[in-house]
C-alpha positions as CSV (number, residue, x, y, z in Angstrom):
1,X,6.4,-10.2,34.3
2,X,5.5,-8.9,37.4
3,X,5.1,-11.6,40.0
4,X,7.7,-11.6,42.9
5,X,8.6,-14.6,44.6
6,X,7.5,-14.9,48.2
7,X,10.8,-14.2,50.1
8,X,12.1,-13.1,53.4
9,X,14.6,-10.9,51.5
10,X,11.5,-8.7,50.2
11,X,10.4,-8.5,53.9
12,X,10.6,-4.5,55.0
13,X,9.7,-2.9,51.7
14,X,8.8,0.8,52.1
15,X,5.3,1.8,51.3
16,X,6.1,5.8,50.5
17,X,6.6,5.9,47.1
18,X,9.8,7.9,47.4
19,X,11.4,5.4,49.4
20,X,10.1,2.3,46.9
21,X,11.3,4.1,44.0
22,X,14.6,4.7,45.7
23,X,14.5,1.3,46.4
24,X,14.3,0.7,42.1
25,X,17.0,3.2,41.7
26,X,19.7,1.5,43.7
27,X,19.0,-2.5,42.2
28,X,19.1,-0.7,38.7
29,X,21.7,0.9,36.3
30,X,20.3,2.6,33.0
31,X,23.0,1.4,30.7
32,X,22.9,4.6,29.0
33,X,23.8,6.5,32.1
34,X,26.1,4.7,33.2
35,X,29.2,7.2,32.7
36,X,27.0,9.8,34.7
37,X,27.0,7.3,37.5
38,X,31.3,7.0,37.7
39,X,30.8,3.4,35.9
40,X,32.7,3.1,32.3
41,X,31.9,1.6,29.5
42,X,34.1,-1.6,29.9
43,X,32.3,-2.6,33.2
44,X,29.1,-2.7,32.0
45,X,27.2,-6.0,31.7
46,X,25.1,-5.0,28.5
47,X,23.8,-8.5,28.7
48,X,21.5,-8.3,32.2
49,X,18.9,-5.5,29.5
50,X,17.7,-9.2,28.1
51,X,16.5,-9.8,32.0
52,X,12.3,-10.0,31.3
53,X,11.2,-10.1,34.4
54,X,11.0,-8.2,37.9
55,X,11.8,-11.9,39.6
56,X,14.8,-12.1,37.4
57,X,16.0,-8.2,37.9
58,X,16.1,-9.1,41.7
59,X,18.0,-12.5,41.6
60,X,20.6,-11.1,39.7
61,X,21.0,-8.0,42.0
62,X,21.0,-10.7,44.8
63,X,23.7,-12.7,42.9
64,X,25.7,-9.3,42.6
65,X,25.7,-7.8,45.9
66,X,24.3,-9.5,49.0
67,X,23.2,-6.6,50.3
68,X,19.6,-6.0,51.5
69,X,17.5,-5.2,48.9
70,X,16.5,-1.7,50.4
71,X,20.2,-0.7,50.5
72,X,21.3,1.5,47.6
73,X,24.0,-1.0,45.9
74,X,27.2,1.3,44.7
75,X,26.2,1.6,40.8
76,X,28.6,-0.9,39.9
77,X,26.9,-3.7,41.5
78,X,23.6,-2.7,40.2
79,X,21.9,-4.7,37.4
80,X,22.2,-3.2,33.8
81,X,18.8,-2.3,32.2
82,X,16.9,0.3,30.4
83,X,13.8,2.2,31.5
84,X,11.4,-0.5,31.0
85,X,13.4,-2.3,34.0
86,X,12.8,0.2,36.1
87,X,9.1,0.8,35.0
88,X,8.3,-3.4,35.2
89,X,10.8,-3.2,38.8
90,X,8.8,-0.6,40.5
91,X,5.1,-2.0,38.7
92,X,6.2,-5.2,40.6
93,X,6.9,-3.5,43.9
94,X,3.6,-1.8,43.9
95,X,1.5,-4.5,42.9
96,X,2.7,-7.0,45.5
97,X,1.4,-4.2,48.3
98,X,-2.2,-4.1,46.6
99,X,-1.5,-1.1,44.8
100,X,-3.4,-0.4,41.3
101,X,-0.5,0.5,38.9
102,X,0.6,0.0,35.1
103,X,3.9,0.3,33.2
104,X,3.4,2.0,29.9
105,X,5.0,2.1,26.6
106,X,5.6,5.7,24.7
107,X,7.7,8.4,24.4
108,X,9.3,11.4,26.7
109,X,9.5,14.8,25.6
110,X,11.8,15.5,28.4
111,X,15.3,14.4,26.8
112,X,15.5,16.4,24.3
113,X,13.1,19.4,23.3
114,X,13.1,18.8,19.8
115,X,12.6,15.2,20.3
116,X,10.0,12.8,21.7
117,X,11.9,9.8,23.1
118,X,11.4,5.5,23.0
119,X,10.3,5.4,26.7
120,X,8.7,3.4,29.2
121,X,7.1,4.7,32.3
122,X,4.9,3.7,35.2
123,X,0.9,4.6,36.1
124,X,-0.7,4.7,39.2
125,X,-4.1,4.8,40.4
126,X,-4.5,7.5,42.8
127,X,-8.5,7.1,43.5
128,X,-9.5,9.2,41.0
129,X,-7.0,9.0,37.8
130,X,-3.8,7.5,36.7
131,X,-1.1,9.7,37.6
132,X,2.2,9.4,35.2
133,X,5.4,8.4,37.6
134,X,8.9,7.7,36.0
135,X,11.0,5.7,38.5
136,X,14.3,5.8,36.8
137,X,14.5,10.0,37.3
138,X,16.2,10.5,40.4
139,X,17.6,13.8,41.4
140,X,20.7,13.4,40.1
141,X,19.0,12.4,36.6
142,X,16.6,15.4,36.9
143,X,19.5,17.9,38.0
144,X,21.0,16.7,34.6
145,X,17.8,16.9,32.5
146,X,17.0,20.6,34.1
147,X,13.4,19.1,34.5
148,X,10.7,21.8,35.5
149,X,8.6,19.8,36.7
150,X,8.0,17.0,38.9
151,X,8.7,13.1,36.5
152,X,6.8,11.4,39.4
153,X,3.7,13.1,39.2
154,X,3.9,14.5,35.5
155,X,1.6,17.2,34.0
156,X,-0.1,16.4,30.8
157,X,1.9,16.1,27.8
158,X,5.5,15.3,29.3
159,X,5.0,11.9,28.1
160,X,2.7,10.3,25.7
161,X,1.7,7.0,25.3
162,X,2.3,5.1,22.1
163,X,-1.3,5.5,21.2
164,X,-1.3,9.2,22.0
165,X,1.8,9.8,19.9
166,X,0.1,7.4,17.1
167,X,-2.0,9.8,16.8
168,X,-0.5,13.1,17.0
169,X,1.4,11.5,14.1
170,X,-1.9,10.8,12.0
171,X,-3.1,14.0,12.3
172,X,-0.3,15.5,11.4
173,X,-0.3,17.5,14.7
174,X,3.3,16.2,15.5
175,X,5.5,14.6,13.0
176,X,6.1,11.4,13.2
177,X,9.7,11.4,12.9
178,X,10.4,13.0,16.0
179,X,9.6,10.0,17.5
180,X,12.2,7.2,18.4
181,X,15.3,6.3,19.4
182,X,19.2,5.8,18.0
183,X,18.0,5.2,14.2
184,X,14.7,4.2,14.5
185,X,12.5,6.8,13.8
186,X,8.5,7.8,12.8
187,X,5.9,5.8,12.0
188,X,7.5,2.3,11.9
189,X,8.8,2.7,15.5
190,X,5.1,4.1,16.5
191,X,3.3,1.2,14.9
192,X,5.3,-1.4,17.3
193,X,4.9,0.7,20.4
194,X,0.8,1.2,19.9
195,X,0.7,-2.7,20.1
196,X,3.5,-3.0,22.8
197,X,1.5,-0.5,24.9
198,X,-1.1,-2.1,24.4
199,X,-0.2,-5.5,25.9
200,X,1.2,-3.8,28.6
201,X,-2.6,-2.3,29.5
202,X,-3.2,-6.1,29.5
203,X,-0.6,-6.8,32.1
204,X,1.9,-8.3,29.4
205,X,5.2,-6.3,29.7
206,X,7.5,-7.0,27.3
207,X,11.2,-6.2,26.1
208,X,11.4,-2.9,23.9
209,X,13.0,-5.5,21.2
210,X,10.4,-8.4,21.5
211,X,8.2,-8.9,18.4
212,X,5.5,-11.0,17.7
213,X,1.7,-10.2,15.5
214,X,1.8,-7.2,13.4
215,X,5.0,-5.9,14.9
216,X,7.1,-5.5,11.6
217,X,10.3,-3.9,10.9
218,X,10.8,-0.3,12.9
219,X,12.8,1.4,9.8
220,X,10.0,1.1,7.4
221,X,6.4,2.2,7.6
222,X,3.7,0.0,8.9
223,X,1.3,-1.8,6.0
224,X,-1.5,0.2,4.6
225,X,-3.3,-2.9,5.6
226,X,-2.4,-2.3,9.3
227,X,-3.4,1.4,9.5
228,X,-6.8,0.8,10.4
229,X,-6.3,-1.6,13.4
230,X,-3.4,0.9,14.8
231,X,-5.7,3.5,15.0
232,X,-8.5,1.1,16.6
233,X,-5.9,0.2,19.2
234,X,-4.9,3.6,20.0
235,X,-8.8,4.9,20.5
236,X,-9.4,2.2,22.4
237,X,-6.3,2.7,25.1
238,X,-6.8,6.3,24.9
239,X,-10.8,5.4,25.9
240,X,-9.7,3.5,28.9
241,X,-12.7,1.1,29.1
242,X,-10.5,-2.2,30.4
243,X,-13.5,-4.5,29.3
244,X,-13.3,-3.3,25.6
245,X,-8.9,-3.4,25.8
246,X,-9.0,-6.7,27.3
247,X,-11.7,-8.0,25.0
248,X,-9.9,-7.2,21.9
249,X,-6.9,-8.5,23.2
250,X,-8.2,-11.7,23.4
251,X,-9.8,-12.0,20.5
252,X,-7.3,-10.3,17.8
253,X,-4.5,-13.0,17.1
254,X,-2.5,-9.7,15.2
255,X,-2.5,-8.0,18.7
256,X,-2.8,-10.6,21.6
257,X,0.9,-12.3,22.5
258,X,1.4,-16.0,21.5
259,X,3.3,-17.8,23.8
260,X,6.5,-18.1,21.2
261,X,7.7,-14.6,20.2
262,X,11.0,-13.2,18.4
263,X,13.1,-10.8,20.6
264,X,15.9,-9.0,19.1
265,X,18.5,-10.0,21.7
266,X,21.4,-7.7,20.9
267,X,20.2,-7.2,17.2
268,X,20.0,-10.8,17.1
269,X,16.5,-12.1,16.2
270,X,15.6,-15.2,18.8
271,X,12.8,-17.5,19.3
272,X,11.7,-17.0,22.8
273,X,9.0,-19.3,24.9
274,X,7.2,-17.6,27.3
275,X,6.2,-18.0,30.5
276,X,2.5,-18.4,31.2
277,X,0.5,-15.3,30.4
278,X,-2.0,-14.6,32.2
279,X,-6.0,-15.5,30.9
């Protein structure tokens, strides 16, 4: 989901990370946000959030504005996506100049205090530990949000990963039904995200609304059955050990992604054929 094409219109990329994620912040409109950015409801292409990779993100921002792709586009002409665009975007930018970095699935606490938000963020290696960076906060996002502290280089517990939120929930230390988005809330919603986060640690990014394994239906409660293996999955993402992640990725069929999935395009469920994944 992250491989860029090799073209002269990617040529000149900044290296600071300031200037890359600017770079992600003026190819992409957060569809939610949209109104904040002077664009109204009418003129938003709702459609370019079913985009599922960083290849496609950039041809359609190509197809919409011919500008270069380090100048900001007016919001307008910027392509319509969520946070996980921005996450997969600038994951793509920074692994095409070497750089270690991951885009993970879980929730903010920074949208709302009471709540603990369906989000998707980016990791980076900085020598010595991952450090948390959201790219879709810019200043004007962060003026709004009243943040006090810095989204690109995030203190513990602004966001957690699906697994840590998993298991907050279990342990009754946070419940579970502050977590989620629109009407999908607690531990139905937290199941899908633990194996969605999960893929992503094996380098398989995938739309909030794909579904495939034991992803089941976010209204309702995961299985008794299924209780067991979510809190396996979360231990082992929260242990870090790649071998061990990658390992039981490959050999669980309930976790690992087929190559056919259903995504719930628009609400819609959809059989989708996926590209090759990587081995």
């Amino acid at each position: 989901m992250t491989e860029l094409p090799d073209s002269p219109a990617l040529a000149g990329m900044p290296t600071a990370l300031d200037d890359l994620r600017s770079v992600v912040q003026g190819l992409v409109l957060h569809r939610e946000w949209a109104a904040v950015y002077g664009v109204e409801a009418g003129a938003v292409r709702v459609d370019e959030q079913n985009l599922r990779s960083a290849a496609e993100v950039l041809e359609r921002a190509f197809e919409l504005s011919a500008e270069p792709v380090t100048a900001a586009r007016e919001p307008a002409d910027r392509v319509v996506g969520i946070c996980w665009h921005f996450a997969v975007l600038y994951a793509a930018l920074l692994r095409a100049q070497g750089s270690a970095v991951r885009v993970r699935c879980g929730f903010a606490g920074y949208f709302d205090a009471a709540k603990w938000y369906d989000h998707w963020i980016t990791e980076r290696w900085d020598g010595e530990r991952w450090i948390r960076d959201d790219p879709q906060i810019d200043a004007r996002q962060a003026e709004r949000l009243s943040l006090g502290f810095d989204p690109h280089h995030q203190p513990p517990g602004r966001f957690l990963t699906a697994g840590e939120a998993w298991r907050a929930a279990r342990s009754g230390e946070v419940d579970a039904e502050r977590f989620g988005i629109y009407d999908m809330w607690g531990m139905g919603l937290l199941a899908g995200n633990v194996i969605k986060d999960f893929a992503c640690l094996n380098k398989v990014e995938l739309l909030p609304w794909d579904s495939w394994g034991m992803i089941r239906d976010p209204y309702r409660p995961p299985p008794k059955a299924h209780l067991a293996v979510l809190d396996g999955l979360a231990e082992l993402a929260a242990g870090d050990d790649l071998a061990e992640i990658r390992g039981r990725f490959e050999r669980d069929r309930r976790v690992r992604v087929p190559q056919q999935i259903v995504s719930y395009t628009n609400g819609e469920p959809t059989r989708v054929q996926l590209p090759d994944l990587p081995v």
